[in-house]
KOLPA-334302 format. One record per atom (N, C-alpha, C): residue in three letters; residue number from 1; atom name; x negated, y negated, z negated. Coordinates in pm, whole numbers, plus 50000, padded with zeros to 5 digits. Last residue first. Layout:
+---------+-----+-------+-------+-------+-------+
: residuo : num : atomo :     x :     y :     z :
+---------+-----+-------+-------+-------+-------+
:     ALA : NUM :    CA :     X :     Y :     Z :
...
+---------+-----+-------+-------+-------+-------+
***
This chain:
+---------+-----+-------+-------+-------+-------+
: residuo : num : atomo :     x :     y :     z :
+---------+-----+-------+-------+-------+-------+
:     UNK : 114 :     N : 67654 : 48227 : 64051 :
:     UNK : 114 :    CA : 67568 : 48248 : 64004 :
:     UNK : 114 :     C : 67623 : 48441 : 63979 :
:     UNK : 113 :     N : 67906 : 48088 : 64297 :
:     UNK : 113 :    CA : 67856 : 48059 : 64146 :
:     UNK : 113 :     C : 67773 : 48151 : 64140 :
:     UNK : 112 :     N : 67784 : 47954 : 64656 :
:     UNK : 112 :    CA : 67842 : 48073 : 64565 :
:     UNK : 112 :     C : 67807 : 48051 : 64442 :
:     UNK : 111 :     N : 67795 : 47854 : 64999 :
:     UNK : 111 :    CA : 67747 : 47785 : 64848 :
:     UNK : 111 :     C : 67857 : 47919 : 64750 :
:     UNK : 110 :     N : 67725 : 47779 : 65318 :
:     UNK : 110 :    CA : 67786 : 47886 : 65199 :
:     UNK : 110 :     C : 67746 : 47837 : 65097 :
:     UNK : 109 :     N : 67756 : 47595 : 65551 :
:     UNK : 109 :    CA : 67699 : 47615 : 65467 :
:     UNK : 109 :     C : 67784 : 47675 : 65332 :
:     UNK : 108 :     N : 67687 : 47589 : 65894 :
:     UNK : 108 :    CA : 67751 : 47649 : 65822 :
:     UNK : 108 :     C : 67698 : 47634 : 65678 :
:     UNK : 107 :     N : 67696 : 47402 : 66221 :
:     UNK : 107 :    CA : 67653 : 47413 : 66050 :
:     UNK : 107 :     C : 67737 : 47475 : 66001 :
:     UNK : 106 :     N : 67572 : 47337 : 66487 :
:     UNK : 106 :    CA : 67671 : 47371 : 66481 :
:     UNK : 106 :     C : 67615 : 47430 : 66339 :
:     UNK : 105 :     N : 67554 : 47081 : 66768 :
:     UNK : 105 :    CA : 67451 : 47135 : 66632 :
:     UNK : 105 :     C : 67610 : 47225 : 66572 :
:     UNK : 104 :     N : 67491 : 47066 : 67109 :
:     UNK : 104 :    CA : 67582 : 47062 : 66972 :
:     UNK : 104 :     C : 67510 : 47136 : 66897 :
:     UNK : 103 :     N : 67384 : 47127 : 67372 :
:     UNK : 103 :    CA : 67366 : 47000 : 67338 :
:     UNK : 103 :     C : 67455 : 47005 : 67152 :
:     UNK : 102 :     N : 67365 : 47392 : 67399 :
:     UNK : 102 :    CA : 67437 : 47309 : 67446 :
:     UNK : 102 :     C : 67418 : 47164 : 67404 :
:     UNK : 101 :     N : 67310 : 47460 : 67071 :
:     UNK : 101 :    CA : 67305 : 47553 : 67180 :
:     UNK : 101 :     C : 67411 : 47402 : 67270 :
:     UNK : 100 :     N : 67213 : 47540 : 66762 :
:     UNK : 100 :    CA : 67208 : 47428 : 66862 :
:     UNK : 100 :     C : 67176 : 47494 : 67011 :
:     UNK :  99 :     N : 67314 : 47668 : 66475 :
:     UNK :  99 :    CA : 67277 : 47725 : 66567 :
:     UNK :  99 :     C : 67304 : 47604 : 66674 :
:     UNK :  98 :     N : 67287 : 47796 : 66166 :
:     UNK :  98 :    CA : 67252 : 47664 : 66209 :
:     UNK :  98 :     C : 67202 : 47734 : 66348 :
:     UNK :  97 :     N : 67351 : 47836 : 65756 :
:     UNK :  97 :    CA : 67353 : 47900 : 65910 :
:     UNK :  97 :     C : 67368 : 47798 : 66055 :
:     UNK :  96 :     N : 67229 : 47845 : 65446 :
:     UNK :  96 :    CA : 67292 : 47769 : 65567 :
:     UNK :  96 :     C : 67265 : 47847 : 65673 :
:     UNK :  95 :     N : 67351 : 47900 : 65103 :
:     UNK :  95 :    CA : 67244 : 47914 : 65220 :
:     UNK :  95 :     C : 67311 : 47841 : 65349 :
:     UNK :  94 :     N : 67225 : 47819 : 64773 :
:     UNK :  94 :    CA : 67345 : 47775 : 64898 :
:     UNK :  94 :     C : 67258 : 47858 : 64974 :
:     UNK :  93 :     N : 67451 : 47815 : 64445 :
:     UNK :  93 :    CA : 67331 : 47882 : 64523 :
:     UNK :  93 :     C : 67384 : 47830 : 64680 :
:     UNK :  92 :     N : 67607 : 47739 : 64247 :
:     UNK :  92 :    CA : 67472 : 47702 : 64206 :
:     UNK :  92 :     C : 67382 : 47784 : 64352 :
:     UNK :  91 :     N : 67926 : 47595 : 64158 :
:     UNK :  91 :    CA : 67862 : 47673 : 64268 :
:     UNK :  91 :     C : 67671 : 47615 : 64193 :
:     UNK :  90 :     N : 68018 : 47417 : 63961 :
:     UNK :  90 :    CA : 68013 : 47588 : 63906 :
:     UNK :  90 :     C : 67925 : 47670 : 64018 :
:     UNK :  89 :     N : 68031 : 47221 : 64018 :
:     UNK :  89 :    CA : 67898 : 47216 : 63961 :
:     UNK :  89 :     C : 67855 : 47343 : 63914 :
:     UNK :  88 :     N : 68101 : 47075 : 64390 :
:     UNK :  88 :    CA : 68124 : 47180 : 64272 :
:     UNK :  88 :     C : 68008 : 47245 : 64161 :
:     UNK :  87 :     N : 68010 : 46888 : 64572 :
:     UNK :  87 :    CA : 68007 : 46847 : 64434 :
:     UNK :  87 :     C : 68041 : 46927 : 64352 :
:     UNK :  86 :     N : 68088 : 47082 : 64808 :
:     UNK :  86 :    CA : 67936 : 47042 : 64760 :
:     UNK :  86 :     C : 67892 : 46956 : 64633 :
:     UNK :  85 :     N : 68352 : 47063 : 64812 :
:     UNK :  85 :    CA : 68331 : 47187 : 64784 :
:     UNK :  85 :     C : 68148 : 47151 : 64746 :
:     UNK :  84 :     N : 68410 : 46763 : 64750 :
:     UNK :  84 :    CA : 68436 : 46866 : 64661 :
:     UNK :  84 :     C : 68370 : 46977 : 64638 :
:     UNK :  83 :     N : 68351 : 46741 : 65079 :
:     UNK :  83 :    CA : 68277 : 46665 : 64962 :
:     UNK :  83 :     C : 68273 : 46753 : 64810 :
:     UNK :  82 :     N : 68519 : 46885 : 65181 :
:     UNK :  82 :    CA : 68406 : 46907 : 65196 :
:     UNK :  82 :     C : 68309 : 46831 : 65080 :
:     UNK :  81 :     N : 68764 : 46754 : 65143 :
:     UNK :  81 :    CA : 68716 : 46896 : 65068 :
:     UNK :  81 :     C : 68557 : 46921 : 65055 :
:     UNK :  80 :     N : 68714 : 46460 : 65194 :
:     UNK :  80 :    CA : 68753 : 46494 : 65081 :
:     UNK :  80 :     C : 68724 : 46645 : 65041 :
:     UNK :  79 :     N : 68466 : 46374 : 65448 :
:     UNK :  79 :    CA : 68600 : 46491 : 65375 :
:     UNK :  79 :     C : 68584 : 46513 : 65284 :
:     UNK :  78 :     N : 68239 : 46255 : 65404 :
:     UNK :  78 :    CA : 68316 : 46163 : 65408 :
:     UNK :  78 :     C : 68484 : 46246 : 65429 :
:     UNK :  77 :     N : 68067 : 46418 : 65366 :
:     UNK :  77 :    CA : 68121 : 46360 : 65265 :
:     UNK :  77 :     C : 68196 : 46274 : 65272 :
:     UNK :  76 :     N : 68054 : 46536 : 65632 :
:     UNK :  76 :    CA : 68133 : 46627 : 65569 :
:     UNK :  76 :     C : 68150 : 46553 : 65395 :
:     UNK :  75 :     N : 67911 : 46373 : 65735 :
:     UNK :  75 :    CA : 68044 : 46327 : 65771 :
:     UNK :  75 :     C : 68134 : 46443 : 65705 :
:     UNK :  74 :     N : 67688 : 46367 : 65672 :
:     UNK :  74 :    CA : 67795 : 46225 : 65632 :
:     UNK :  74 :     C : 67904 : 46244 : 65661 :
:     UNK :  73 :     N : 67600 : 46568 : 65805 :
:     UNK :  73 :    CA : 67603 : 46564 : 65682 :
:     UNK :  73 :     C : 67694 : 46466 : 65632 :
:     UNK :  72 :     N : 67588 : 46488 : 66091 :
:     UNK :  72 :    CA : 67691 : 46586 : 66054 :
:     UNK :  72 :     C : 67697 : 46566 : 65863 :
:     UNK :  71 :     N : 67332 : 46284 : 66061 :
:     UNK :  71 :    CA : 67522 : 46268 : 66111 :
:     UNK :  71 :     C : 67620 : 46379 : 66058 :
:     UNK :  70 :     N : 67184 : 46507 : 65999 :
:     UNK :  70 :    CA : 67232 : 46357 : 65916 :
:     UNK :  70 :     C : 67369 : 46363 : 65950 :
:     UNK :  69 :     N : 67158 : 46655 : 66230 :
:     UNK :  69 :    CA : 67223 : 46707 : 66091 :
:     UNK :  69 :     C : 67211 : 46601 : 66008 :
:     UNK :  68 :     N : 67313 : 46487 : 66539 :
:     UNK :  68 :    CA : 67202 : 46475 : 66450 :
:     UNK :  68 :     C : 67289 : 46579 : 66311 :
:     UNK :  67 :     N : 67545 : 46484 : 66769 :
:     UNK :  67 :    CA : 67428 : 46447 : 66693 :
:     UNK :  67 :     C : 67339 : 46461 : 66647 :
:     UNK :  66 :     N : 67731 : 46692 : 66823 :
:     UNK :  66 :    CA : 67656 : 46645 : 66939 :
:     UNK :  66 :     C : 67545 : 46544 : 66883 :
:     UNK :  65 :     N : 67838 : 46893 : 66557 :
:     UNK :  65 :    CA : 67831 : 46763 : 66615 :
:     UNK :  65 :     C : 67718 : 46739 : 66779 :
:     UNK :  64 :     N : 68034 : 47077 : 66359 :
:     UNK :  64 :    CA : 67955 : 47081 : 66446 :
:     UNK :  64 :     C : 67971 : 46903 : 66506 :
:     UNK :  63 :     N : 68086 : 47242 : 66065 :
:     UNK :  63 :    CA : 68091 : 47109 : 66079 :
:     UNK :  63 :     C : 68032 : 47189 : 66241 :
:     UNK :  62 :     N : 68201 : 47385 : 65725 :
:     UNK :  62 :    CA : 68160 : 47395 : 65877 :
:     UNK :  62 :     C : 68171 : 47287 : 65934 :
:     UNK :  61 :     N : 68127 : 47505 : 65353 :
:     UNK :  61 :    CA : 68117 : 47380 : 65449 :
:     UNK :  61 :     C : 68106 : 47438 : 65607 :
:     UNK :  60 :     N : 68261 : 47713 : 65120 :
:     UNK :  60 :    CA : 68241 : 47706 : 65261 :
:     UNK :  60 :     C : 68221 : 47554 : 65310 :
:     UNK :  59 :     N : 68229 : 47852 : 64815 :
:     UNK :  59 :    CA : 68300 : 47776 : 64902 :
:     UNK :  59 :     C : 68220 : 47765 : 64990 :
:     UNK :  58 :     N : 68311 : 48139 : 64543 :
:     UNK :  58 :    CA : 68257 : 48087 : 64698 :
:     UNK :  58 :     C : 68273 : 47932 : 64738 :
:     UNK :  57 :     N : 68466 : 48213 : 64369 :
:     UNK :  57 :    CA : 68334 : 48176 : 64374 :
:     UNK :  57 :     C : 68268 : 48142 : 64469 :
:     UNK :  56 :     N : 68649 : 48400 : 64599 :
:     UNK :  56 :    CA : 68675 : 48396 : 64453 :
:     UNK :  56 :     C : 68491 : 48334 : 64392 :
:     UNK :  55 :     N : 68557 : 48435 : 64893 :
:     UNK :  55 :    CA : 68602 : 48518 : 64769 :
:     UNK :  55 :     C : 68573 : 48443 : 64620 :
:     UNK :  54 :     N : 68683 : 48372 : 65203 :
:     UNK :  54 :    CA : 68649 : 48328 : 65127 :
:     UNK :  54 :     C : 68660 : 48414 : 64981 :
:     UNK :  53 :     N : 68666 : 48399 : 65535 :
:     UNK :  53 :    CA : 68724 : 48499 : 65425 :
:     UNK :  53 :     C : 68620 : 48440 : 65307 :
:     UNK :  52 :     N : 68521 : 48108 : 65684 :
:     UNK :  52 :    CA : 68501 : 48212 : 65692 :
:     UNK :  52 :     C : 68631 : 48285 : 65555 :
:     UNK :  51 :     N : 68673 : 47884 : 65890 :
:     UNK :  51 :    CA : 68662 : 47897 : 65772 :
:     UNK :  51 :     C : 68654 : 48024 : 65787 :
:     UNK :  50 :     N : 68628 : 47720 : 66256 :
:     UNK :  50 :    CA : 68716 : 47810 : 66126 :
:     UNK :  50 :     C : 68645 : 47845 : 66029 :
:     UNK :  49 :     N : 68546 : 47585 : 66560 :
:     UNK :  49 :    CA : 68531 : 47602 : 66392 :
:     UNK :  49 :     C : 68637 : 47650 : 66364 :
:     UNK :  48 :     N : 68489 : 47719 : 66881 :
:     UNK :  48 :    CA : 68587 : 47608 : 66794 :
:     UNK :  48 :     C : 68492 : 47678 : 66627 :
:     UNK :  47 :     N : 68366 : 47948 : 66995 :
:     UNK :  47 :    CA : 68376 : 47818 : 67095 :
:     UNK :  47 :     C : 68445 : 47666 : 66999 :
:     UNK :  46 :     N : 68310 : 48166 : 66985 :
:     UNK :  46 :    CA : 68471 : 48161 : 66985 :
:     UNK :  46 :     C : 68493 : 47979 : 67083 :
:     UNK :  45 :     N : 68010 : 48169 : 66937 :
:     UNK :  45 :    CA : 68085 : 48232 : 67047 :
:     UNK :  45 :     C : 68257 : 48216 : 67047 :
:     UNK :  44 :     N : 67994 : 48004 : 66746 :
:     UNK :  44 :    CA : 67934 : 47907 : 66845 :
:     UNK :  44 :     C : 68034 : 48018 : 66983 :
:     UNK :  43 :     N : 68169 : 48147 : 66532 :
:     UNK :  43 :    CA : 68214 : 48026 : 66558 :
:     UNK :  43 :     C : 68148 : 47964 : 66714 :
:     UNK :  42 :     N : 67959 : 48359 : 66523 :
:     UNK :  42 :    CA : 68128 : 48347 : 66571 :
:     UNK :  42 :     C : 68169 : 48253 : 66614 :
:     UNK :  41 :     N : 67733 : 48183 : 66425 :
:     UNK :  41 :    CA : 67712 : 48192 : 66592 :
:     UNK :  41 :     C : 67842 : 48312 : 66586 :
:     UNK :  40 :     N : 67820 : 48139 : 66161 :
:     UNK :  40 :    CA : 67807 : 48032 : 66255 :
:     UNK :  40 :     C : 67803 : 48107 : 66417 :
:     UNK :  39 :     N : 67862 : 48371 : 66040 :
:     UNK :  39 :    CA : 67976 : 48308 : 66042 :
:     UNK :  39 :     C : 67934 : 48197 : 66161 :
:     UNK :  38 :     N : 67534 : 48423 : 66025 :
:     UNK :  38 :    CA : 67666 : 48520 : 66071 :
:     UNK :  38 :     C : 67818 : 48441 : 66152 :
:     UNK :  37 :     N : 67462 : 48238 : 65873 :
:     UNK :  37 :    CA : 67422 : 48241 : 65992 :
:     UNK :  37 :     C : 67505 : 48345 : 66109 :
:     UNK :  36 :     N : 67585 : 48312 : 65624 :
:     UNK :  36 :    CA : 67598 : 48177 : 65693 :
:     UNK :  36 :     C : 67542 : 48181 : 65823 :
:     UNK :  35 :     N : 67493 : 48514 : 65526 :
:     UNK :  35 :    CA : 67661 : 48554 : 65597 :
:     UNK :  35 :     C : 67695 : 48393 : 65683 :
:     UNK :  34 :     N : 67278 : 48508 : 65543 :
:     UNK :  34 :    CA : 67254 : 48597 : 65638 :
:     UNK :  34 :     C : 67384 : 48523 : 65656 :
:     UNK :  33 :     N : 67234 : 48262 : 65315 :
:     UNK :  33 :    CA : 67174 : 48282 : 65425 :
:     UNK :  33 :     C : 67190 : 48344 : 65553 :
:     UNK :  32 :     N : 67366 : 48456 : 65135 :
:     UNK :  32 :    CA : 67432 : 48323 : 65178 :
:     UNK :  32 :     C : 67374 : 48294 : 65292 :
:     UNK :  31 :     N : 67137 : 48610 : 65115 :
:     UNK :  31 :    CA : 67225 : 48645 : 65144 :
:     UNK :  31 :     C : 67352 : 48534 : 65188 :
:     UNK :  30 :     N : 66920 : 48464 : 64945 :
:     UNK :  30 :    CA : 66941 : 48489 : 65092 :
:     UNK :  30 :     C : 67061 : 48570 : 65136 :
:     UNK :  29 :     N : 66982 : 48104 : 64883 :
:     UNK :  29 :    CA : 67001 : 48241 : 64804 :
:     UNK :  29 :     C : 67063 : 48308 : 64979 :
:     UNK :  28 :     N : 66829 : 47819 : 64692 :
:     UNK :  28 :    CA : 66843 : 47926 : 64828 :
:     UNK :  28 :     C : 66901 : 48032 : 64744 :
:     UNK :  27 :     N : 67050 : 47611 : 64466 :
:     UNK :  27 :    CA : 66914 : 47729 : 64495 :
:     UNK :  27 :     C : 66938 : 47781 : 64632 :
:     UNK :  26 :     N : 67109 : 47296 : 64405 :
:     UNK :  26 :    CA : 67143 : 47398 : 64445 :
:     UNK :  26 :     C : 67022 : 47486 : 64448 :
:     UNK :  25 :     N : 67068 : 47138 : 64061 :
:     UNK :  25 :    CA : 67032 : 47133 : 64184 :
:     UNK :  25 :     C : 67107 : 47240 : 64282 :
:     UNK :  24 :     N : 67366 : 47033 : 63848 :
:     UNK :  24 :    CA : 67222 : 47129 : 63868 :
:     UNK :  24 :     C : 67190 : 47106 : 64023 :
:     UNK :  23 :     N : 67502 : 46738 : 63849 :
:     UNK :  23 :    CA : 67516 : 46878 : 63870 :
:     UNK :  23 :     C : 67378 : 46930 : 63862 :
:     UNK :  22 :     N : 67603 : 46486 : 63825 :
:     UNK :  22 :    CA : 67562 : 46535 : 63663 :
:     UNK :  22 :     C : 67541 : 46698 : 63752 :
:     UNK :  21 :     N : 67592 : 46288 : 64066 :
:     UNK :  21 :    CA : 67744 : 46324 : 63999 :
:     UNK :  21 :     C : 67775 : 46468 : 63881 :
:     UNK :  20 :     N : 67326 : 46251 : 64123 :
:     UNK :  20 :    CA : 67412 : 46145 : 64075 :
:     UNK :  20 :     C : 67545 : 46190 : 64042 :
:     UNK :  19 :     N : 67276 : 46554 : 64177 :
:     UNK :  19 :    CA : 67207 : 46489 : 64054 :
:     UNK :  19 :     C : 67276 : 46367 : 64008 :
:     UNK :  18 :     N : 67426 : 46543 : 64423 :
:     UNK :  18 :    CA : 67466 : 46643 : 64287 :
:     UNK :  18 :     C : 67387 : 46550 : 64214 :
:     UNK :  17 :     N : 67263 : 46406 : 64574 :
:     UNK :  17 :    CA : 67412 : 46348 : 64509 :
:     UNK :  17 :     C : 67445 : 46472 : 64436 :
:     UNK :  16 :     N : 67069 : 46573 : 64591 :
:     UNK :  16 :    CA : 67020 : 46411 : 64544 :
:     UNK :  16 :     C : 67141 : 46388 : 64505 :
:     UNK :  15 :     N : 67126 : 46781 : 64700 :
:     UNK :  15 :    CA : 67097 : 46813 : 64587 :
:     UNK :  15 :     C : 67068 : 46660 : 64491 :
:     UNK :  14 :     N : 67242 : 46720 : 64966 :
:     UNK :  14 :    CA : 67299 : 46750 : 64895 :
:     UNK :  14 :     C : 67269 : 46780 : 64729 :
:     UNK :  13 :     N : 66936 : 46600 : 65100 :
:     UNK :  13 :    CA : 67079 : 46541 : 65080 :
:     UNK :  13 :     C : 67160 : 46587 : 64938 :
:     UNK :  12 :     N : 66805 : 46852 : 65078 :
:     UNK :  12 :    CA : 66760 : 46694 : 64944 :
:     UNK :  12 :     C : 66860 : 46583 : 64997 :
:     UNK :  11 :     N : 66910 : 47049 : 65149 :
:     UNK :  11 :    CA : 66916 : 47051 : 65054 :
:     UNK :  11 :     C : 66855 : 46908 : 64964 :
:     UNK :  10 :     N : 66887 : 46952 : 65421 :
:     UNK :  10 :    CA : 67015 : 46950 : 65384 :
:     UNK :  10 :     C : 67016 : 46987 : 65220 :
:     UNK :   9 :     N : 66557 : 46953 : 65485 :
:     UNK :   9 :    CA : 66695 : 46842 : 65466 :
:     UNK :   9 :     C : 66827 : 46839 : 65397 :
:     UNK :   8 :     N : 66569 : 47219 : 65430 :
:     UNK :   8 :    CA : 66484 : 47118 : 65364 :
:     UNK :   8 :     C : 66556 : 46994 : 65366 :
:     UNK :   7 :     N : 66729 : 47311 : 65634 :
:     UNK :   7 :    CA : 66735 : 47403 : 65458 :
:     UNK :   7 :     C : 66727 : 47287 : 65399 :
:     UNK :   6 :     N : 66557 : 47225 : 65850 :
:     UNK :   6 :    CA : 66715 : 47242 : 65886 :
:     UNK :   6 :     C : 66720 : 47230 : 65680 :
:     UNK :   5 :     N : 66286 : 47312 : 65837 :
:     UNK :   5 :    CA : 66287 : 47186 : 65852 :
:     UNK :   5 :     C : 66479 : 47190 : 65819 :
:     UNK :   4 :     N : 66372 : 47630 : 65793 :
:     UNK :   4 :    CA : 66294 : 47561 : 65697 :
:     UNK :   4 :     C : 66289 : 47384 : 65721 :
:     UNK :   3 :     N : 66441 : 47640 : 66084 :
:     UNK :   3 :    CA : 66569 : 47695 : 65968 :
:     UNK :   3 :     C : 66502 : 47596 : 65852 :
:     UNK :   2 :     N : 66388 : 47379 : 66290 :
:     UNK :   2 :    CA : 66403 : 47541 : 66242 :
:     UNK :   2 :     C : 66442 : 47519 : 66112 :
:     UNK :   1 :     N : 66495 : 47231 : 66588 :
:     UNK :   1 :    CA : 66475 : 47223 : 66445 :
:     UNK :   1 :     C : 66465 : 47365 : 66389 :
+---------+-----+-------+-------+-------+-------+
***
């Protein structure tokens, strides 16, 4: 999958249930981009998930699955934070970081206020 097929999905998931729960759409924003793709292949080399240093306006989605980025997507609404942190209406920009190595999809998604 590449980054643009990967973005494209995950943003008309996430931007379709913002619209049903009153939010603005999300925006690319490249720098979210870099630190999300950053944070992900730590994570693919450490071998486990963790939460990147978070600042004040930020929030963080990580997920990895042996599936599909559907699958993984459902299943970060089906966490209470995770859900939250992508229903936040103050965050307005996202980028994603996305690395499939081994048979596992492995997602990062940064989201920051304006």
């Amino acid at each position: 999958m590449t980054y643009i097929v990967l973005i494209t999905l995950v943003l008309s998931i996430v931007n379709a249930d913002r619209a049903d729960h009153g939010c603005e759409p999300l925006v690319l924003g490249h720098r979210m981009r870099v630190e999300a793709q950053h944070h992900t292949r730590e994570m693919v080399r450490a071998g486990y998930l963790f939460h990147s240093d978070l600042q004040p306006g930020e929030g963080e989605v990580v997920g990895g699955t042996a599936r599909t980025v559907r699958h993984l997507m459902r299943s970060f609404y089906r966490s209470p934070e995770h859900r939250r942190v992508l229903r936040a209406c103050w965050l307005h920009r996202i980028g994603a970081g996305y690395v499939s190595r081994d048979g596992v999809i492995w997602l990062t998604l940064r989201l920051r206020a304006p």
